[in-house]
Backbone bond lengths (Angstrom), bond angles and torsions (degrees), N, CA, C in turn:
res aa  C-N    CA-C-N  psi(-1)  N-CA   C-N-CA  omega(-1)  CA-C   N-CA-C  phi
1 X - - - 1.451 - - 1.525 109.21 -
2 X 1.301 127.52 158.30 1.093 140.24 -165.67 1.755 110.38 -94.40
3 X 1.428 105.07 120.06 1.424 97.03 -178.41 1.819 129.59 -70.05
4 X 0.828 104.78 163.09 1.707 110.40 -169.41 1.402 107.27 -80.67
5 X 1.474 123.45 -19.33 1.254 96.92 145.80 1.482 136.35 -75.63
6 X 1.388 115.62 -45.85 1.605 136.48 152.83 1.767 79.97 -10.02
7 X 0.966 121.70 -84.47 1.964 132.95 -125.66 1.828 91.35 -81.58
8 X 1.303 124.33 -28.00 1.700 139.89 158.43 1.495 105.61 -55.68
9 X 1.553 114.39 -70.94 1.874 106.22 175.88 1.208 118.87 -43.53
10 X 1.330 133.30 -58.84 1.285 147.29 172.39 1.694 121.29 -47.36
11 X 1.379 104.48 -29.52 1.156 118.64 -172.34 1.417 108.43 -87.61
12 X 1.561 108.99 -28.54 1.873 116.87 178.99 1.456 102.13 -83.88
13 X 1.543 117.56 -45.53 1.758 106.69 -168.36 2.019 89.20 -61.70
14 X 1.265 123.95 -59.90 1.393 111.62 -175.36 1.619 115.51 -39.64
15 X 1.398 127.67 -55.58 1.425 114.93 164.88 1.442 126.95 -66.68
16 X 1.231 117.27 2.57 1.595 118.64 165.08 1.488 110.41 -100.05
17 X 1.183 131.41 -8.25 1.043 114.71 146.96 1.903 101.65 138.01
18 X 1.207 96.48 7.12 1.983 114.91 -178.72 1.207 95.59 -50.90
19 X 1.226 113.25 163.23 1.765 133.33 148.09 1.809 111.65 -109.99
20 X 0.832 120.76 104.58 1.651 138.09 154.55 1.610 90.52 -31.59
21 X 1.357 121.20 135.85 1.232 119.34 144.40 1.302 150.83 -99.71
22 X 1.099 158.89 -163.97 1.501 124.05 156.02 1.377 103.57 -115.75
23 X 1.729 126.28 54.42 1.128 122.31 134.88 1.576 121.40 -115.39
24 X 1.292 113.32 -176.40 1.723 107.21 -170.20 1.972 93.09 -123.87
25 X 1.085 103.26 144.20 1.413 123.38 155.15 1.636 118.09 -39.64
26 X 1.441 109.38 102.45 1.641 110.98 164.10 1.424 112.87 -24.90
27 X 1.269 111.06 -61.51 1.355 122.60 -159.17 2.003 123.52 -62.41
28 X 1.349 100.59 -40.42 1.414 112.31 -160.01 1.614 102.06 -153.40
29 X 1.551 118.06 3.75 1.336 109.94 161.91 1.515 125.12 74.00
30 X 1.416 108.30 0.21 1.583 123.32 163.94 1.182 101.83 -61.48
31 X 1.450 108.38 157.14 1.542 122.15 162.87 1.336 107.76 -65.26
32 X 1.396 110.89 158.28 2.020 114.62 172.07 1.386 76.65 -106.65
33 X 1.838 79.59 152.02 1.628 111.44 178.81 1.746 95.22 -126.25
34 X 0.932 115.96 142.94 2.046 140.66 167.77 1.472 79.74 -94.94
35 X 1.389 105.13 137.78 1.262 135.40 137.90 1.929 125.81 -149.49
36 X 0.866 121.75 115.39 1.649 115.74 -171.38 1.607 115.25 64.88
37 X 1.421 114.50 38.21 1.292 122.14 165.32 1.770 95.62 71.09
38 X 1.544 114.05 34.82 1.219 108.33 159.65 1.742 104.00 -141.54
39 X 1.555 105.61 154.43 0.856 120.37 169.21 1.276 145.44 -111.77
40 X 1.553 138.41 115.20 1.271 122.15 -153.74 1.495 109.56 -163.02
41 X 1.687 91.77 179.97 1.763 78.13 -179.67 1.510 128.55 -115.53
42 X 0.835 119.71 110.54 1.739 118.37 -160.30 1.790 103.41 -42.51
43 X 0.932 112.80 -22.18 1.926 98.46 -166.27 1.593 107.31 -93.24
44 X 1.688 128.55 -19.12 1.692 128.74 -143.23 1.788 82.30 -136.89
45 X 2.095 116.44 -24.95 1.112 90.16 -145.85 1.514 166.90 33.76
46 X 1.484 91.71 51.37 1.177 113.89 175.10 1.428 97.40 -108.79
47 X 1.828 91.90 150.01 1.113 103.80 170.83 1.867 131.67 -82.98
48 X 1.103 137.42 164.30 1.444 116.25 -165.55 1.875 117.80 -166.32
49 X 1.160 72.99 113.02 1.925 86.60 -171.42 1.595 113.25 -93.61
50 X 0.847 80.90 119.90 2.022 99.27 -176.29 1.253 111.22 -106.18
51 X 1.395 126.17 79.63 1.663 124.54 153.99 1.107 118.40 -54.99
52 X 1.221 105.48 139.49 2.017 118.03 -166.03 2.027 84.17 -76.99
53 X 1.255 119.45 126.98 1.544 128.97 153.62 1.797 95.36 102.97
54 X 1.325 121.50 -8.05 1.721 115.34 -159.96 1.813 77.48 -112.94
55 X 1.683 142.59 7.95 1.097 127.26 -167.40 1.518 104.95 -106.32
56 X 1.866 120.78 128.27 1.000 94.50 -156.08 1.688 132.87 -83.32
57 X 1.355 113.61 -160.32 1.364 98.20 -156.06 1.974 102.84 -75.02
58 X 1.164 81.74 153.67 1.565 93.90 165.97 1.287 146.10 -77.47
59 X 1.174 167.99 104.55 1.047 141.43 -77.74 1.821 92.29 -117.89
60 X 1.181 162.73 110.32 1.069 155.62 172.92 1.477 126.81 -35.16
61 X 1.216 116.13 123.12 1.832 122.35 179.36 1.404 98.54 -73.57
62 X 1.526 89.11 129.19 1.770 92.79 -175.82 1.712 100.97 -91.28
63 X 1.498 96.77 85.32 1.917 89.72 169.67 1.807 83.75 -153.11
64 X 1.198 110.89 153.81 1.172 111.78 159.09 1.322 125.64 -87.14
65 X 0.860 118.51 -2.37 1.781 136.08 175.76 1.284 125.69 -69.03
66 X 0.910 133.58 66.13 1.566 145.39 -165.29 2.006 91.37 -34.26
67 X 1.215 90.92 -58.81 1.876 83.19 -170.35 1.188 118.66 -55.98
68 X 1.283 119.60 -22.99 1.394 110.86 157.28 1.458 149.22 -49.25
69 X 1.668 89.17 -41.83 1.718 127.44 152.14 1.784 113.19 -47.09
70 X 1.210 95.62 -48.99 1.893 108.97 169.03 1.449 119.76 -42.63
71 X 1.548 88.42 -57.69 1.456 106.02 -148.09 1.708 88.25 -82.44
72 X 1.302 138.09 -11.42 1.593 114.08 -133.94 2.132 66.11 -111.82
73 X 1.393 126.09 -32.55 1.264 140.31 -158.46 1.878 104.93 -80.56
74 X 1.383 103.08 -39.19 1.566 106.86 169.61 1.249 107.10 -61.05
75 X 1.499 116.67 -55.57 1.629 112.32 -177.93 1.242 111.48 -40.28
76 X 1.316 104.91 -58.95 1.461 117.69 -156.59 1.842 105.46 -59.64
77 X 1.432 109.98 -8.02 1.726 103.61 174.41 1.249 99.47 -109.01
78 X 1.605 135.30 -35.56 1.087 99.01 170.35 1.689 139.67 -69.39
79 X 1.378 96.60 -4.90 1.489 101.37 172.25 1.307 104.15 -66.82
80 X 1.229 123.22 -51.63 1.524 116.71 -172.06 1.293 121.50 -62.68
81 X 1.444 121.18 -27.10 1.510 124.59 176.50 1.658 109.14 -82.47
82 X 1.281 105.61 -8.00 1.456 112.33 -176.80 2.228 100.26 -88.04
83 X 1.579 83.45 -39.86 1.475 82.48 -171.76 1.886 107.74 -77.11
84 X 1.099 127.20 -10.25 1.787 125.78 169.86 1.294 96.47 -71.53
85 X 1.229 144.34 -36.27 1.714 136.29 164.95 1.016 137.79 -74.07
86 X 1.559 114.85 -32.18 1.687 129.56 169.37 1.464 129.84 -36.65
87 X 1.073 149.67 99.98 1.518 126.74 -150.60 2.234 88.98 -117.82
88 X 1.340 118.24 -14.05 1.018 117.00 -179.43 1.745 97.93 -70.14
89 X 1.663 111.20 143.39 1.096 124.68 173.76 1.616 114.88 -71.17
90 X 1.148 93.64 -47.23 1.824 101.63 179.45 1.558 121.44 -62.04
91 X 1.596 101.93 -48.06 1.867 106.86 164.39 1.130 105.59 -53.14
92 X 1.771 142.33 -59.36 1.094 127.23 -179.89 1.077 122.35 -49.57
93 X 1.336 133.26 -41.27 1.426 145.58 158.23 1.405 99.86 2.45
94 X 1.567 88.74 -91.15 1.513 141.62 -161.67 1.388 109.46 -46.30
95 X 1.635 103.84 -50.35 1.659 116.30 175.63 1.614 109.46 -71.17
96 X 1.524 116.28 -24.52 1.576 103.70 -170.05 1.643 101.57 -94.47
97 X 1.246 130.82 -15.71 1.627 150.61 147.70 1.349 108.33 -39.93
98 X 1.168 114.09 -47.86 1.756 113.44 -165.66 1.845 91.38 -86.00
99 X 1.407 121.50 -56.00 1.369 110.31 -173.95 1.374 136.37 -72.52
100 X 1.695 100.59 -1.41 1.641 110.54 167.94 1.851 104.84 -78.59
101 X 1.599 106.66 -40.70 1.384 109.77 -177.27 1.595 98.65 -59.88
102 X 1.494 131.87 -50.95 1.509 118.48 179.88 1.418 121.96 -55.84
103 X 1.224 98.99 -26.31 1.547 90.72 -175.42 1.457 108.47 -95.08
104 X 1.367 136.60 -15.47 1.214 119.40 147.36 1.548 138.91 -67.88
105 X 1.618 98.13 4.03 1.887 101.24 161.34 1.645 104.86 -82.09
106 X 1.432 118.27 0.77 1.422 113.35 -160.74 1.901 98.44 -108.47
């Protein structure tokens, strides 16, 4: 589980004005956050460059159902637009819990 400070750092670069990304940190599996045309990871602080096509592959959803693929990918943004407003520690929790599990169907 993700510590409560972890879910506090993450929670200040988002009210300072970060973008969450929807990739995760090599290192420790945090989300990367953009802030000031940089990219990085709030928990290992490392820094982290993501070329569009050089990122590696994703792991394939085993359904043949493309809408499923839809549906599992909509969630996965509205959680994040849900989590730039959230100011409860525990919903964030909860919301950054649910979008590590989505992104490991990916």
């Amino acid at each position: 589980m993700v510590e409560d400070s972890s879910i506090k750092k993450m929670a200040e670069y988002l009210l300072s004005g970060a973008t969450m990304l929807a990739y995760h940190c090599p290192n420790c599996s945090f989300p990367i956050f953009r802030q000031n045309n940089k990219t990085f990871c709030p928990e290992c602080g490392e820094v982290v460059i993501v070329k569009e096509g050089e990122e590696k592959k994703k792991k394939t959803v085993e359904s043949n159902d493309s809408a499923y693929s839809e549906v599992i990918i909509s969630k996965r943004g509205e959680l994040i637009e849900r989590l730039k407003t959230e100011k409860d520690i525990r919903i964030i929790n909860e919301i950054l819990d649910a979008i590590r599990k989505i992104n490991e169907l990916f």
